[in-house]
N, C-alpha and C positions, 0 to 999 in steps of 0.2 A: 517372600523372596523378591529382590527389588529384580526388576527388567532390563534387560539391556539391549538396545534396539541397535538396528543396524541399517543404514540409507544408505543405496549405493545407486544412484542417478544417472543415467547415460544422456545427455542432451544428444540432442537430433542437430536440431539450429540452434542460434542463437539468437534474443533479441535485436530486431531487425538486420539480422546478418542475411537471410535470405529476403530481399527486396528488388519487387520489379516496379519499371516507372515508364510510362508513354504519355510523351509529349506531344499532341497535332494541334496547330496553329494557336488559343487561347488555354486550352484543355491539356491538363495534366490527369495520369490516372498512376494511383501506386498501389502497391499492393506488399506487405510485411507480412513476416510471419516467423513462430518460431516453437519449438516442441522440447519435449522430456518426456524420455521414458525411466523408469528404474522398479525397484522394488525395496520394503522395508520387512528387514528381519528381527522377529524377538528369539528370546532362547527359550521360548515355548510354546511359539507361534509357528505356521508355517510362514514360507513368505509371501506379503503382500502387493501387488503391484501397484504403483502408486506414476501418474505423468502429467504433465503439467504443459503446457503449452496456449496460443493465441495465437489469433490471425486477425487484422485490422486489413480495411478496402478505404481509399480515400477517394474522392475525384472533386478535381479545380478547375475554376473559370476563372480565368486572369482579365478584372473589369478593367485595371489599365495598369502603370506601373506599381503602382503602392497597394489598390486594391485587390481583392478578389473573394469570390463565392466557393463553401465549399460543400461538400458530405460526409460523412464519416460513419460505418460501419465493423465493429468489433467484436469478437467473442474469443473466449478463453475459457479453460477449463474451470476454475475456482465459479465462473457463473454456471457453467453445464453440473457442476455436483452439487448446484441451491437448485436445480431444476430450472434454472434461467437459460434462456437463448440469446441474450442481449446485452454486452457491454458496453458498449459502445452505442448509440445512433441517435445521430445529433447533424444540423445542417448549422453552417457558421458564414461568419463574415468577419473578413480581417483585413487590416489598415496597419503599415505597417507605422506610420508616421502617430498613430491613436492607439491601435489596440485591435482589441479581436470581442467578438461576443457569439455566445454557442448558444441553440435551443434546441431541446430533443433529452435521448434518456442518456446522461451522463455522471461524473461525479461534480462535484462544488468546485471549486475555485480554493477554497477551504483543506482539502483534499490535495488536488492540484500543484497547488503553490507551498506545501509544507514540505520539509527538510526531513529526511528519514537518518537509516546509521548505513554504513558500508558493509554490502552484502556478497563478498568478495565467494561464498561457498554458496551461491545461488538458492538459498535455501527460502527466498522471498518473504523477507524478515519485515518487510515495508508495506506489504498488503497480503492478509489472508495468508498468513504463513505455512510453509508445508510442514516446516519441524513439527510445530505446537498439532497441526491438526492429526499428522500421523501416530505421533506420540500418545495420544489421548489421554490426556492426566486424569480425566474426569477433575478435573477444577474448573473454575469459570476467571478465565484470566484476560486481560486486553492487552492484544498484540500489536495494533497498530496504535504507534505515535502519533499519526494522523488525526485532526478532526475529520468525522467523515456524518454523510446522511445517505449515503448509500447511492445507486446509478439507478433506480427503477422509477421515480417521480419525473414527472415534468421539468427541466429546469432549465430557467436562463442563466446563463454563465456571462459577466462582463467585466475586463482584465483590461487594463493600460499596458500600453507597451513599457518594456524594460526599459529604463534609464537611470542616467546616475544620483535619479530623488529617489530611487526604489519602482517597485509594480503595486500594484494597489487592482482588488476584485471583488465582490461583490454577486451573490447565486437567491436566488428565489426560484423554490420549488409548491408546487401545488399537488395537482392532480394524478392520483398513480401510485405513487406512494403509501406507507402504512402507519400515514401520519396527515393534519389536515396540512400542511405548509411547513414550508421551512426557510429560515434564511441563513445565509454566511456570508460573513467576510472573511479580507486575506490582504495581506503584505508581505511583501519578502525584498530583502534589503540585501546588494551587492558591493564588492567593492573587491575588483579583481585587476586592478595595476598593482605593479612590484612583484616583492618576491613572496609576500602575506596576504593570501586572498581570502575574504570572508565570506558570508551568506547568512541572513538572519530572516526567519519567518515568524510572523504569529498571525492566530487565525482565532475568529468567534463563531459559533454558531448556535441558532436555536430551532428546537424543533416542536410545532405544536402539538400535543395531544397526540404521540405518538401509539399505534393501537397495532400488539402485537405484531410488534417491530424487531429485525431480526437482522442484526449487524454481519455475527461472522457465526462459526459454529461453537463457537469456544466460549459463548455467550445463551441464554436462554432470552426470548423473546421477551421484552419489557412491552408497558402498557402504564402511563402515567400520566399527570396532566400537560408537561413538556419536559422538552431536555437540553442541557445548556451544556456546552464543549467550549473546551480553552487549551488553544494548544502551541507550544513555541519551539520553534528546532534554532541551532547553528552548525555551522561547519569551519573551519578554518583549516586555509591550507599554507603547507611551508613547505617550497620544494616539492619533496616526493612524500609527505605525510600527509595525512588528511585527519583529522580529528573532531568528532560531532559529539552535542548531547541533543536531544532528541522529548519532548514529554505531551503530555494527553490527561488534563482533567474533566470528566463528565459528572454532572446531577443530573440526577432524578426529582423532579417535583411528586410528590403521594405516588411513589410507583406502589403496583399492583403483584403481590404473591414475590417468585425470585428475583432479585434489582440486579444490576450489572453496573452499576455505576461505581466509578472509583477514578484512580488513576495508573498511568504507565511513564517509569521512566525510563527513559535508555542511554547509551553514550557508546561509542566506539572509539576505533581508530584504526587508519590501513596504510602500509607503508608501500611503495613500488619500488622495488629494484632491478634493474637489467629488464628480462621478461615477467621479471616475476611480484607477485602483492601476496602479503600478509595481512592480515585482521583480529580485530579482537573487540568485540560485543557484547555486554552487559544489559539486561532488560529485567525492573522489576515491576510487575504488576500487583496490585491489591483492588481488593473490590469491598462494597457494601460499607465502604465507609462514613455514610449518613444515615442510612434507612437497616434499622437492626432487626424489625418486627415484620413477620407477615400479617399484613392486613388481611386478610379472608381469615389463616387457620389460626393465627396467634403466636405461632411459635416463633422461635429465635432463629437470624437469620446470621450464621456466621460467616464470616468475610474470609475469603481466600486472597493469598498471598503466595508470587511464584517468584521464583528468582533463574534468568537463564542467562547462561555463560557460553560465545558460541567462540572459537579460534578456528581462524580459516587461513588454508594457504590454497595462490593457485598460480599455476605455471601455465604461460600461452606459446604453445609453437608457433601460431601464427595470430594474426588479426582476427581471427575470427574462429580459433581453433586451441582450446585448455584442456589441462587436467587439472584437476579441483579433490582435496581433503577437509573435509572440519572435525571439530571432536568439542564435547564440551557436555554439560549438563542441563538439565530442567529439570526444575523441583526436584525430585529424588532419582529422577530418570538419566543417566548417562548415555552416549549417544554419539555414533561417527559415523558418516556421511564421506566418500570416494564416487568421484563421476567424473566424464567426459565434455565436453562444452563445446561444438562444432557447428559450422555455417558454412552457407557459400553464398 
């Protein structure tokens, strides 16, 4: 008997809708933050509670007008249910006329700098998704478009500032991590005069001798000799439409027992009208498209393929204040989502 789940999401805040900031003479201090509550229902399930939220801490030293020194401290829920206390914490330096460069435990530049799809029913389609994880297809599918190597290694981040040649970045990771190093790059290409404005990103990454490495939940730990990501987003915008595709290919070098390697593509588009934005989302993932055999037991290792279809609409009475529906499918799973979206 297929399932039919039920998200009804109450947001508390909004992404940085609730933000405080003090200013005394060099020193800036801010402070964001934002929450969801809700629960998911099956029709054989009781129901589940399910919230979602982050709080980020910054503080700045203004070295003179272009420069300054920073910190950054973050956490959010998606790291509190890996048993992580730490998204964020990283100390930086940025220039505005140069760039910026971050060290501490963060994500890449790779990450960072890539293009996702319009996530108009807040269901966080762009990192660690809450559909896919509450749904639990039991498949093993990749949801972020993203290249990513995760926020728990060591890593220098070093970015150009935006201009009209594009940004250009660059991440080296080391120690921490469940991998010996890693590196990425990143670009992302703008062009936002007129009435047609674009965005193009591609990113490289590699990772060495990843051991028992563990992206999202919707994946099983790989262990290989490394891992290679390629990933390219755009966006274009006309007016009040936006329109993206979105994609993500990883290899596995001799991975080890279940592989997770494959690819994710996506595409969207969200239109605004008056108060109000519609959406619509396509994301197909497949996995184990090079490595067919388990090395240890022998057996055949067959490849999962998902396909999700998300339509959102959402109505804001104010700036910082919506109501939000989505409805659509996963894999065989159908699926609607009603919440609140509020700040202050």
């Amino acid at each position: 008997m297929k399932k039919i789940f039920l998200i009804a999401p109450i947001f508390l805040t909004c992404a940085n809708a609730f933000a405080l900031d003090y200013t005394i003479d060099d020193w800036k201090f801010e402070l964001d933050a934002d929450g969801m509550i809700g629960f998911l229902e099956t029709r054989n399930d009781k129901p589940i509670f399910i919230d979602d939220w982050d709080v980020k801490t910054s503080v700045f030293y203004r070295l003179n007008q272009t420069q300054r020194l920073g910190a950054v401290y973050s956490i959010d829920a998606a790291c509190v249910d890996d048993d992580e206390y730490v998204h964020d914490a990283f100390v930086l330096f940025e220039d505005r006329t140069i760039g910026r460069a971050e060290f501490g435990l963060t994500y890449s530049v790779a990450q960072k700098m890539g293009l996702g799809l319009p996530d108009v029913g807040y269901l966080r389609l762009n990192n660690k998704s809450i559909l896919h994880d509450k749904l639990d297809l039991n498949r093993v599918l990749i949801t972020d478009t993203t290249a990513t190597t995760g926020h728990d290694a060591l890593r220098l981040n070093l970015a150009t500032r935006a201009t009209d040649y594009g940004q250009y970045g660059i991440s080296v990771a080391g120690p921490g991590g469940d991998f010996d190093f890693a590196i990425d790059t990143a670009a992302k290409f703008k062009q936002s005069l007129g009435k047609v404005k674009t965005a193009l990103s591609v990113a490289l990454s590699y990772m060495d001798k990843p051991d028992d490495y563990t992206e999202s939940s919707f994946t099983p730990p790989v262990t290989a000799d490394w891992r290679g990501q390629f990933a390219l987003g755009a966006n274009l915008q006309y007016n009040s439409w936006i329109f993206g595709v979105s994609s993500r290919l990883i290899y596995d070098e001799n991975p080890i027992a279940k592989t997770n390697d494959g690819m994710v593509l996506g595409t969207g588009a969200s239109y605004d009208f008056l108060q109000s934005s519609i959406s619509l989302n396509y994301m197909f993932s497949d996995t184990n498209l090079w490595t067919h055999h388990d090395k240890i037991t022998g057996e055949d290792l067959d490849g999962d393929y998902t396909h999700t279809v998300i339509a959102s609409f959402r109505y804001k009475y104010t700036e910082n204040t919506a109501v939000f529906m989505s409805g659509g499918i996963a894999d065989t799973t159908p699926f609607f989502s009603v919440g609140i979206k509020s700040g202050f």
